[in-house]
C-alpha positions as CSV (number, residue, x, y, z in Angstrom):
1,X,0.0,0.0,0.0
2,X,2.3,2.9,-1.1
3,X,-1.0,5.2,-1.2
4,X,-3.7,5.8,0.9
5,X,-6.4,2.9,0.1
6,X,-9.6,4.6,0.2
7,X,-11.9,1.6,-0.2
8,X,-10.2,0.0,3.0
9,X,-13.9,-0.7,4.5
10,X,-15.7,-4.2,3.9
11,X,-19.6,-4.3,3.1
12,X,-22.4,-6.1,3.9
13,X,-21.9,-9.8,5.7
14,X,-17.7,-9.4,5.2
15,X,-18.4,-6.0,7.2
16,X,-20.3,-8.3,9.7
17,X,-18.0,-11.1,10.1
18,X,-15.1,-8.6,10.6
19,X,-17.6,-7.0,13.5
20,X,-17.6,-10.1,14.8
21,X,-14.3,-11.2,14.5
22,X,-13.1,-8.1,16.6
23,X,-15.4,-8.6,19.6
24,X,-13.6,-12.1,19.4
25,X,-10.4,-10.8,19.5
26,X,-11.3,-8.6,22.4
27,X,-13.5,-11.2,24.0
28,X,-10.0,-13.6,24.0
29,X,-8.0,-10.7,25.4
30,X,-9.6,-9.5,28.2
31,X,-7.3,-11.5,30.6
32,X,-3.8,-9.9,29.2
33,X,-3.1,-6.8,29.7
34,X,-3.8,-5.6,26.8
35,X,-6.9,-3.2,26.9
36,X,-10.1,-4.1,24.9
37,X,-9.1,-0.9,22.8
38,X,-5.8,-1.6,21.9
39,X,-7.1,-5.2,21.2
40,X,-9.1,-3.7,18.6
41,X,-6.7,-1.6,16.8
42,X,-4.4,-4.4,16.9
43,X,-7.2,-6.6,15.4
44,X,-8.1,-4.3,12.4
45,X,-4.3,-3.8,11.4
46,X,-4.0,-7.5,11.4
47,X,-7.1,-7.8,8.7
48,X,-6.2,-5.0,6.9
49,X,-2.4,-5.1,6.7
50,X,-2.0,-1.3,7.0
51,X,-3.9,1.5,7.7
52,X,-3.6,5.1,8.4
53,X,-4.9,6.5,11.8
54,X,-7.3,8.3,10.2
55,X,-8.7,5.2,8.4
56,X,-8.3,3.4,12.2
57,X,-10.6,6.1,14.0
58,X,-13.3,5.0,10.7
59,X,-13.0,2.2,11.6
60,X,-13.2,1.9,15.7
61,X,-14.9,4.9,16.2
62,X,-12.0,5.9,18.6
63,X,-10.9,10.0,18.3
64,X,-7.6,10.4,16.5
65,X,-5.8,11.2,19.6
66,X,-6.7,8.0,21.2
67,X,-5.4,5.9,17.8
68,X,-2.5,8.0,18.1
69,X,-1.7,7.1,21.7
70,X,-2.5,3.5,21.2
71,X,-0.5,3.2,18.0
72,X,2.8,4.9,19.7
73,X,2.6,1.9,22.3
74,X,2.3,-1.0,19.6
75,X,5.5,0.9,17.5
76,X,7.6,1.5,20.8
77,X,6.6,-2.3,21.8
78,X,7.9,-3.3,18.0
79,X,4.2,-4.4,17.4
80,X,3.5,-1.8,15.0
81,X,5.7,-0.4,12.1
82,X,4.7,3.2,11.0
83,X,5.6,4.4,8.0
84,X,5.4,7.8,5.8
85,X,3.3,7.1,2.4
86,X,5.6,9.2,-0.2
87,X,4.3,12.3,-1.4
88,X,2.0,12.9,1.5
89,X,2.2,13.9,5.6
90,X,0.2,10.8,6.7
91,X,1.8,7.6,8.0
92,X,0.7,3.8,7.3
93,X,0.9,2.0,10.3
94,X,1.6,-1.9,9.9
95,X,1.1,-5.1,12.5
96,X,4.5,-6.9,13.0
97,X,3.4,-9.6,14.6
98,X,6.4,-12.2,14.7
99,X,7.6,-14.7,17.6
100,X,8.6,-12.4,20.3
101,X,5.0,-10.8,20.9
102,X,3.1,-13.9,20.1
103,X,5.4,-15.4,23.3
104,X,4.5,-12.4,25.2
105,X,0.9,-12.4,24.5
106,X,0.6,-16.6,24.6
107,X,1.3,-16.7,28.4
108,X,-2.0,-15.2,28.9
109,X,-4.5,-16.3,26.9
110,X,-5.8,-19.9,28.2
111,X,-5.0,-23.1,26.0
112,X,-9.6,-23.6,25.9
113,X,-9.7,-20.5,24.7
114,X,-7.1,-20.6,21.8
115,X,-8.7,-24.3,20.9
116,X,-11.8,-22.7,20.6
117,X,-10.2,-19.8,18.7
118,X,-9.0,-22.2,16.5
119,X,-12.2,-24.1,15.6
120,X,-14.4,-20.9,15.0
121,X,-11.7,-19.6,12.6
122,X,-11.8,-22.6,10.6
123,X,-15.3,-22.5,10.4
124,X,-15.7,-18.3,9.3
125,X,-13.2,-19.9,7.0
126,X,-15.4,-22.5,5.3
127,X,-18.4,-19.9,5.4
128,X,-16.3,-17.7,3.5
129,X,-14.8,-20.3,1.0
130,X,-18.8,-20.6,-0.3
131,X,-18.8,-16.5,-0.4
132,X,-16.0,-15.8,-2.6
133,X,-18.4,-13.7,-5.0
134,X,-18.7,-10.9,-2.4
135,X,-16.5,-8.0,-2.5
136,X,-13.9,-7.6,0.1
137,X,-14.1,-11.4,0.4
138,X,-10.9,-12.6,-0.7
139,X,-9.4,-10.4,1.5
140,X,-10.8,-11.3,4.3
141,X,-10.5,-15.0,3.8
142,X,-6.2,-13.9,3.8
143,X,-6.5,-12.2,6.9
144,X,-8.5,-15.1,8.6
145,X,-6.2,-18.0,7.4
146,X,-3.4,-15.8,8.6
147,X,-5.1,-15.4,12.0
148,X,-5.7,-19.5,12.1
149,X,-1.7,-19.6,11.6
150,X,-1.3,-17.4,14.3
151,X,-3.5,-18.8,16.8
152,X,-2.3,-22.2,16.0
153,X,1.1,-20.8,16.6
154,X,0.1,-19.5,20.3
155,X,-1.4,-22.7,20.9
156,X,1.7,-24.3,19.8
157,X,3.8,-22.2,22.4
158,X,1.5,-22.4,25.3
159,X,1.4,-26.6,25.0
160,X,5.3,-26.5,25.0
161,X,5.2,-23.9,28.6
162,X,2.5,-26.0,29.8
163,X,4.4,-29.2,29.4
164,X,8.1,-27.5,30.9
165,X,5.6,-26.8,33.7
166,X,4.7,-30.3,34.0
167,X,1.1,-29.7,33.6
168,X,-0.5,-32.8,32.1
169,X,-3.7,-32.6,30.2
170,X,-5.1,-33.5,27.1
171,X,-3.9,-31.1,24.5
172,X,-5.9,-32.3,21.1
């Protein structure tokens, strides 16, 4: 995105799904740290790839300022990348992701929660497999299979702290 995308919203049922999807996210984090706000910027960077604070506060219905404070956290914390779009004074802001925050934020979601994570992704991605017709679809669909990677990956690093804790369980 070298430009400011101006159709960065989804429509109808994609729109929806996305809704949904966020009160997930936030739902799952409300025992880290993390507040239900930042959660939710966090969430529509990760579906979206990159967007500009302005296009975040459309979005969350958060003021500017409040973006702004949030997305200074996620760039000092290495969450979020911010970046100048050429020819312009607005910045693109970027999830990171990678291992060291998926560590940091695995040690306090619960292994249920991230199972059940799991399953509803996989089916929103089925759903969305018979939807491909609708606009914003495809997109979508990325940012949902990259979200089942990442919560398979969290799952993945809880299981291993779980077993160095000698907790034994049944960890389908």
């Amino acid at each position: 995105m070298s430009e400011i995308n101006e159709n960065f919203q989804f429509d109808g049922i994609i729109r929806d799904i996305e809704k949904k999807l966020i009160k997930l996210l936030i739902e799952i984090g409300k025992d880290s740290p993390l507040s239900s706000k930042l959660t939710e910027i966090l969430g529509y960077l990760l579906f979206h790839g990159q967007l500009t604070q302005a296009q975040l506060a459309k979005l969350t219905g958060f003021s500017l300022g409040t973006i702004s404070s949030y997305l200074n956290q996620m760039i000092s914390l290495k969450i979020v990348q911010k970046e100048l779009i050429p020819k312009t004074r607005t910045y693109k802001y970027t999830f990171l992701g990678g291992k060291g925050s998926i560590e940091m934020q695995a040690s306090y979601m619960k292994l249920d929660t991230i199972s059940n994570s799991i399953s509803f992704f996989k089916e929103k991605i089925a759903e969305l497999m018979k939807m491909q017709t609708e606009e914003g679809c495809d997109i979508l669909l990325e940012r949902l299979k990259t979200m089942l990677k990442y919560f398979k990956w969290h799952k993945k690093i809880l299981i291993e702290k779980y077993k160095n804790l000698g907790v034994n369980r049944d960890y389908d």
